[in-house]
BAVEXFI-229156 format. One line per field, with one value per residue (C-alpha): residue number from 1; residue in one letter; x, y, z. Coordinates in nm, 2 decimals. Each point is the difference from the previous one (the first is absolute). Layout:
residues N
num <- NUM,...;
residuo <- A,...;
xx <- X,...;
yy <- Y,...;
zz <- Z,...;
***
This chain:
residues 346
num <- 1,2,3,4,5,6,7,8,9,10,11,12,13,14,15,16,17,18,19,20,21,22,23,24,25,26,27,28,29,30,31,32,33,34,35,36,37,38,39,40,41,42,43,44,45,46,47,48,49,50,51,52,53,54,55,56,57,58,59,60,61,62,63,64,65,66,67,68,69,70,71,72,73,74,75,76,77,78,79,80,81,82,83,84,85,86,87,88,89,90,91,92,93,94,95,96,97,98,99,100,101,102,103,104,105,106,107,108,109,110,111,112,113,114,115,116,117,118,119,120,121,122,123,124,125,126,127,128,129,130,131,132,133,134,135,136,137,138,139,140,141,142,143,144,145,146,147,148,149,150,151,152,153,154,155,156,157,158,159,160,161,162,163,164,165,166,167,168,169,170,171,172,173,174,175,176,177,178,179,180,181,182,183,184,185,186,187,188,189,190,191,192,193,194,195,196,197,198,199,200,201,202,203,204,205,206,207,208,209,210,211,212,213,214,215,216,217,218,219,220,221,222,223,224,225,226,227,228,229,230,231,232,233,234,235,236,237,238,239,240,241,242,243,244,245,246,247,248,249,250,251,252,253,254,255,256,257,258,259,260,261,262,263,264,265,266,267,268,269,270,271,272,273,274,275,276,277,278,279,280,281,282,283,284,285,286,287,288,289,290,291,292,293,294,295,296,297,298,299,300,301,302,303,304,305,306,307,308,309,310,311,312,313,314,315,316,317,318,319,320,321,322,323,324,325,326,327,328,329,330,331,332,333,334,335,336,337,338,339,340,341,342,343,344,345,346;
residuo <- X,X,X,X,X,X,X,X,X,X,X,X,X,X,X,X,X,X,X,X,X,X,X,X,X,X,X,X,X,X,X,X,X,X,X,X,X,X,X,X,X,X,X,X,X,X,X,X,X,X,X,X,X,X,X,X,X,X,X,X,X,X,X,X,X,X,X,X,X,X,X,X,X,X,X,X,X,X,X,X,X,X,X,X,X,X,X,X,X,X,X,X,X,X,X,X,X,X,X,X,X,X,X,X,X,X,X,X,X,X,X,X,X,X,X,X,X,X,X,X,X,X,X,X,X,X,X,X,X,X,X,X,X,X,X,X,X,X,X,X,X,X,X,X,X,X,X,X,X,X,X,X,X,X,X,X,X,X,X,X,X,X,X,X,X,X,X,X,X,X,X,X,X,X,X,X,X,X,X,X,X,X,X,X,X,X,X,X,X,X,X,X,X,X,X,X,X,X,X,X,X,X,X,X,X,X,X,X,X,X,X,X,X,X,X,X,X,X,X,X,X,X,X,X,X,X,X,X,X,X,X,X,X,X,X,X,X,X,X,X,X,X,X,X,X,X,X,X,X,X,X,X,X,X,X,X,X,X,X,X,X,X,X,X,X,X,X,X,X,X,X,X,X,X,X,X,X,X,X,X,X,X,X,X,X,X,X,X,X,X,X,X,X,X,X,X,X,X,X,X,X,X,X,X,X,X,X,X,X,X,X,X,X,X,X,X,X,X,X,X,X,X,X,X,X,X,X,X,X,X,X,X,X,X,X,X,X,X,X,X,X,X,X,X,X,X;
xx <- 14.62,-0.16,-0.08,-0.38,-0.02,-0.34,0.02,-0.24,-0.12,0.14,-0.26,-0.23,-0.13,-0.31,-0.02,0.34,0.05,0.35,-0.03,0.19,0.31,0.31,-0.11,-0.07,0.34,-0.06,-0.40,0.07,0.26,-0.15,-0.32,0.21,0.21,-0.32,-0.23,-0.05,-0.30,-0.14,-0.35,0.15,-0.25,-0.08,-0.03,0.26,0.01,-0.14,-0.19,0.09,-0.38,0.08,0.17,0.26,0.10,0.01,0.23,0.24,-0.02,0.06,0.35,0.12,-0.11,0.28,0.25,0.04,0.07,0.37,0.06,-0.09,-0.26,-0.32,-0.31,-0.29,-0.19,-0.39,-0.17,-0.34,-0.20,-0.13,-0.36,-0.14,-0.36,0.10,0.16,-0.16,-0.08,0.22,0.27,-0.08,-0.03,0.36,0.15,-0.17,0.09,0.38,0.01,0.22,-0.24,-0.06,-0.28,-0.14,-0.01,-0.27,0.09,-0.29,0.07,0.21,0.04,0.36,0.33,-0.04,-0.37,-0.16,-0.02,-0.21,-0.33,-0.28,-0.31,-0.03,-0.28,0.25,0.22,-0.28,0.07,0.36,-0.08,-0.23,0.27,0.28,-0.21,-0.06,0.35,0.12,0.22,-0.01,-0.16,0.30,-0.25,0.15,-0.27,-0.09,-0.26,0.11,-0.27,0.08,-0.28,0.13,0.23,0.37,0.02,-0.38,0.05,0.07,-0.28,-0.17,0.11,-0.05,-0.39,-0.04,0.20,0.17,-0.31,-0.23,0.30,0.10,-0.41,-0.03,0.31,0.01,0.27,0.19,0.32,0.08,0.27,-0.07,0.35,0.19,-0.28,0.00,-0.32,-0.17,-0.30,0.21,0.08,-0.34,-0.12,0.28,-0.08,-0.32,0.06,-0.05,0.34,0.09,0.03,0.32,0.20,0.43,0.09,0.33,0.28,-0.03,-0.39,0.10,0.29,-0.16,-0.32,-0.12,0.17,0.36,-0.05,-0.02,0.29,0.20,-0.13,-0.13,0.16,-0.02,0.12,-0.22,-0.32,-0.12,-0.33,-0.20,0.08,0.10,-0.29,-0.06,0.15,-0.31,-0.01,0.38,-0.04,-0.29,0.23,0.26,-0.29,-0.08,0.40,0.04,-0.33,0.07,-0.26,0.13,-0.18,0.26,0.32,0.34,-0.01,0.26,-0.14,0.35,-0.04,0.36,0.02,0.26,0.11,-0.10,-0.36,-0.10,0.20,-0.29,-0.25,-0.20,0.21,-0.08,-0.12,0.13,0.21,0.35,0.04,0.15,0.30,-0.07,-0.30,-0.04,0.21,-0.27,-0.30,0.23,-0.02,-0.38,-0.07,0.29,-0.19,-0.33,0.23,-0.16,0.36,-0.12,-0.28,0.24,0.10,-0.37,-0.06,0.31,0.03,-0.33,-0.34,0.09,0.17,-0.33,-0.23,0.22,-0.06,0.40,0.26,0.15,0.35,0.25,0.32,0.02,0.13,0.11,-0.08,0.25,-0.12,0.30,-0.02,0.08,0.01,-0.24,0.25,-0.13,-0.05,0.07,0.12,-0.37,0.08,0.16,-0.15,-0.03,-0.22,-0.15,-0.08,-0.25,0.23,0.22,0.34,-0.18,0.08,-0.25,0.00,0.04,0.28,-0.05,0.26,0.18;
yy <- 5.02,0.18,0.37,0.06,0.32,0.23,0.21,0.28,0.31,0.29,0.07,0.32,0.14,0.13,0.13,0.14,0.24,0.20,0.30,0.31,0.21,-0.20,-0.31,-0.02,-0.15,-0.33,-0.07,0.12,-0.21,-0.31,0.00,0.09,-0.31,-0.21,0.17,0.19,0.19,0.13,0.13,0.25,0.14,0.36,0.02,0.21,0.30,0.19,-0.26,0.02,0.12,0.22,-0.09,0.24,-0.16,-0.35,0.13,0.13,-0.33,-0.20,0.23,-0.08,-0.34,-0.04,0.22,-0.22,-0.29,-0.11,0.05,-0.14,-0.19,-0.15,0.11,0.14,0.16,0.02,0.31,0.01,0.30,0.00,0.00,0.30,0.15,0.30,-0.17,0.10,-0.10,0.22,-0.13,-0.34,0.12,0.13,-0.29,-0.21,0.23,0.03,-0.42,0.10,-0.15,-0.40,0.01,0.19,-0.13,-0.03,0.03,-0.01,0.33,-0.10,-0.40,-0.05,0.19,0.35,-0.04,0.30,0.15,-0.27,-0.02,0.08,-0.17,-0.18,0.24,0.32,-0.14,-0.20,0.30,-0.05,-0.39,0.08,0.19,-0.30,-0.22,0.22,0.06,-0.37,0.09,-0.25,0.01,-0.20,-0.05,-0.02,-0.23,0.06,0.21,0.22,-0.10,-0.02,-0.19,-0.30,-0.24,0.08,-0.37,0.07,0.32,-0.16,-0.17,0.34,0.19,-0.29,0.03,0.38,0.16,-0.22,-0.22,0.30,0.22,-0.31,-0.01,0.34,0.04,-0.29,0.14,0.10,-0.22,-0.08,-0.12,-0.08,-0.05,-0.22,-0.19,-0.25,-0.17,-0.30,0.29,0.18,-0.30,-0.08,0.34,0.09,-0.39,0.08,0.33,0.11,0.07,0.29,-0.05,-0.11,-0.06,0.01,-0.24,0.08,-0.28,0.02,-0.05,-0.33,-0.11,0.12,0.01,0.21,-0.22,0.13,0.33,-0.19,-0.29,0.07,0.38,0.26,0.00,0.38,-0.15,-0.20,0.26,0.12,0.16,-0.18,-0.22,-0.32,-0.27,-0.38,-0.30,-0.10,0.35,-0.05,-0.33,0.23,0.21,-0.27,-0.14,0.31,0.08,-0.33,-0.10,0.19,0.24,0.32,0.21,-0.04,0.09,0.14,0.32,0.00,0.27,-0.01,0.33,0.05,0.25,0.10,-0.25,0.22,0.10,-0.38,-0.06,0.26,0.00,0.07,-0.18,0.08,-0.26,-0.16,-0.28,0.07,-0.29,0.17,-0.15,-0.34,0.03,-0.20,-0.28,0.01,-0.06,-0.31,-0.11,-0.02,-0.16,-0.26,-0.08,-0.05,-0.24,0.28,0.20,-0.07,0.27,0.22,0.22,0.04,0.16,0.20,0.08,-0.01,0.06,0.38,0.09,-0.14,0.19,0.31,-0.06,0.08,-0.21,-0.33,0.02,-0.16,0.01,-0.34,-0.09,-0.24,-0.19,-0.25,-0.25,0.09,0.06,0.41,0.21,0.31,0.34,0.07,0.36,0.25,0.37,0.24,0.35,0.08,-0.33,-0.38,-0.20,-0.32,-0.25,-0.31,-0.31,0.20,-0.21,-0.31,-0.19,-0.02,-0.29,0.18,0.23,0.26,-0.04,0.34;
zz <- 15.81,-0.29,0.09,-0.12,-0.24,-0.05,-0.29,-0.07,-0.22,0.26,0.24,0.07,0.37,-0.07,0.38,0.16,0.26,-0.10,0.28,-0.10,0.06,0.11,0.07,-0.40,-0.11,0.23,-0.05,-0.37,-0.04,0.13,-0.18,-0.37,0.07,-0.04,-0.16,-0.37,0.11,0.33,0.08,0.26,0.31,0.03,0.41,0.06,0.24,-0.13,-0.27,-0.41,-0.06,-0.32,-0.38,0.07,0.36,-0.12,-0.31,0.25,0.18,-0.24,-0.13,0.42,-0.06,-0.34,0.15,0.28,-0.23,-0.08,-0.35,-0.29,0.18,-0.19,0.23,-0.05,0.27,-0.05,0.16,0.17,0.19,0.31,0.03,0.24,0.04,-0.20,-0.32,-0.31,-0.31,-0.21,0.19,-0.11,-0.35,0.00,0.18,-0.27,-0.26,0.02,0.06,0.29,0.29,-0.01,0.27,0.29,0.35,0.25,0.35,0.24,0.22,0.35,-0.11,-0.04,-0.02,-0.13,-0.09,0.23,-0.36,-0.14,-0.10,0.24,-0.13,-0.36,-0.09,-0.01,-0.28,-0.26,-0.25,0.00,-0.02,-0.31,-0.16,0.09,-0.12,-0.33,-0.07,0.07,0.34,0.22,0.39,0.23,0.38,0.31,0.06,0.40,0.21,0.24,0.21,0.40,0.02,-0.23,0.13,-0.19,-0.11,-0.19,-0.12,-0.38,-0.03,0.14,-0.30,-0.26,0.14,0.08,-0.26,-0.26,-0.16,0.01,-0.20,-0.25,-0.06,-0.03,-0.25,-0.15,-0.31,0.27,0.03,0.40,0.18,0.34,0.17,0.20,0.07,0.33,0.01,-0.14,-0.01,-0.23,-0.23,-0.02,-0.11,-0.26,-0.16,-0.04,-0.06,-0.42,-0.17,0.08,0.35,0.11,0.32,0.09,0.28,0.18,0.10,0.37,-0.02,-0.15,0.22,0.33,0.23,0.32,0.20,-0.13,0.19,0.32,-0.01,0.32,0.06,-0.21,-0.30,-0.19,-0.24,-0.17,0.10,-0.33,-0.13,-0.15,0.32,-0.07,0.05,0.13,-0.17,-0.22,-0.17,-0.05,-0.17,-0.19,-0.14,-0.12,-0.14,-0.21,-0.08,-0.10,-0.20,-0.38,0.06,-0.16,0.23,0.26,-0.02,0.17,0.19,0.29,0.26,0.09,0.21,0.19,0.37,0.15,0.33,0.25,-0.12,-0.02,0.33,0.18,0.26,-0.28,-0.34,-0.29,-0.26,-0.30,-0.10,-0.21,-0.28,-0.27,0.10,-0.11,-0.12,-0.31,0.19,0.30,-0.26,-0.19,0.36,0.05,-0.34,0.06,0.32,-0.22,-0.29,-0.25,-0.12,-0.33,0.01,0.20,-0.32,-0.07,0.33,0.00,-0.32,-0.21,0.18,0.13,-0.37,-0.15,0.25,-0.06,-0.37,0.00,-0.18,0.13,0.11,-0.24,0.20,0.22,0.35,0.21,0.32,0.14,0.29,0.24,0.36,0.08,0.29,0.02,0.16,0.34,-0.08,-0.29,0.05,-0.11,0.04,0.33,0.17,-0.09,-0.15,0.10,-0.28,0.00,0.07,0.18,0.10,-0.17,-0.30,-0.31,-0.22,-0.35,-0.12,-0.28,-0.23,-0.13;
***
């Protein structure tokens, strides 16, 4: 039996979650066995909100990489009502900073922070949008009033389209996006609106988190969604449009702070994560637009080189660890115990 190959330019993540301090050397590790390049989130605690913070960062981030190991990690700035300007003017200055983040204040891990209201930041948006820095979204309202599974298609009406009409130089990446809503609005969306759409958005739905019991750990934020929106989004990954493309939201906690009465959210991925996406387009017969996706859109949105390295997919059957060691705990990864149908081969 002939053992199918997928060859590829090396992948970037234009969306990873790589925590800090000693968990570094195994969510490091992970997403630099896939990946060339990684947008890397700022929601620490406390957040990465200044040039010289993210600078520091980014030395942890390639200390905690074995040696003579080709990553680069991409740093962003988290959004707050008190960024200014001049701090935007520095970060685009030194060509340090490849985007700030918006976190809508109290909507996801580490986000109390976060932006209170749109209007507070517009100045800092105009000078982004002057100096070329990207705006990555968190795109949800932290809205009690809105239902959790709407709450995408609450900031797409209330915040996003107002902003993208507003500041229409102003290049966008609304992230991880879940809904049929959000595919619909970035399509139609002019170019320099973009969006990332993570692996487990594509492999699962809602009803994951409830096969058997609660699972904590497939509850992520932006929840996962029903089955026509997932369809939606392998639809939009697999299409050719250039304005979507691979961002992993692999975002890793430690066992016992998903395992809660009140868990924690966020999916780990990097593990396999370029595997898990081969997966999702096999399902669709569209591998042949998989290294677009992986490898070309978010370079070309970026405006940033194409990787030139290659590597290599093999269609063999492998078994996912059920855990990995992450600082003085474990971590639980997505497939955990469970065999994927694609091997990366080193």
């Amino acid at each position: 039996m002939t053992v199918r190959r997928l060859t590829l330019s090396r992948p970037d993540d234009w969306h990873v979650h790589l925590r800090d301090g000693a968990v570094l050397p195994c969510t490091v590790a992970h997403t630099a066995a896939r990946f060339a390049r990684a947008i890397v989130m700022p929601n620490l605690s406390p957040p990465v909100t200044t040039l010289s913070q993210a600078l520091a960062y980014r030395e942890r981030i390639l200390a905690a990489l074995a040696p003579d190991t080709p990553f680069t990690p991409l740093m962003t700035l988290y959004l707050t009502d008190n960024t200014t300007a001049a701090e935007i003017e520095r970060a685009a200055q030194t060509g340090g900073i490849a985007a700030v983040k918006l976190y809508p204040a109290g909507v996801t891990t580490n986000a109390d922070s976060g932006v209170t209201a749109i209007d507070k930041v517009y100045g800092v948006l105009e000078a982004m949008a002057v100096h070329d820095l990207p705006l990555l979204v968190h795109g949800e309202v932290n809205d009690p009033a809105v239902d959790i599974f709407d709450r995408e298609k609450a900031f797409i009406e209330r915040v996003l389209a107002p902003l993208a009409a507003r500041l229409p130089q102003l290049r966008i990446v609304l992230e991880h996006i879940t809904t049929a809503d959000a595919v619909r609005f970035v399509s139609e969306a002019p170019e320099t609106l973009a969006a990332t759409i993570t692996a487990h958005h594509l492999l699962i739905d809602r009803n994951a988190m409830f096969a058997g019991g609660i699972r904590p750990h497939m509850y992520c934020l932006p929840i996962a969604k029903r089955e026509h929106h997932r369809q939606a989004l392998l639809d939009a990954a697999t299409g050719g449009n250039p304005k979507f493309f691979l961002g992993t939201d692999s975002a890793p906690h430690e066992r016992r702070r998903k395992e809660a009465a009140c868990g924690c959210a966020g999916i780990y991925t990097a593990h396999a994560a370029i595997e898990l996406y081969a997966e999702a387009f096999d399902q669709r017969n569209a591998l042949d637009r998989f290294e677009a996706f992986a490898s070309h859109h978010g370079a070309d949105f970026y405006r940033m080189p194409r990787n030139t390295e290659r590597i290599a997919l093999i269609g063999e059957a492998t078994t996912v660890p059920r855990e990995y060691s992450f600082g003085d705990g474990t971590l639980i990864p997505f497939r955990s115990g469970e065999s994927l149908k694609w091997r990366l081969v080193t």
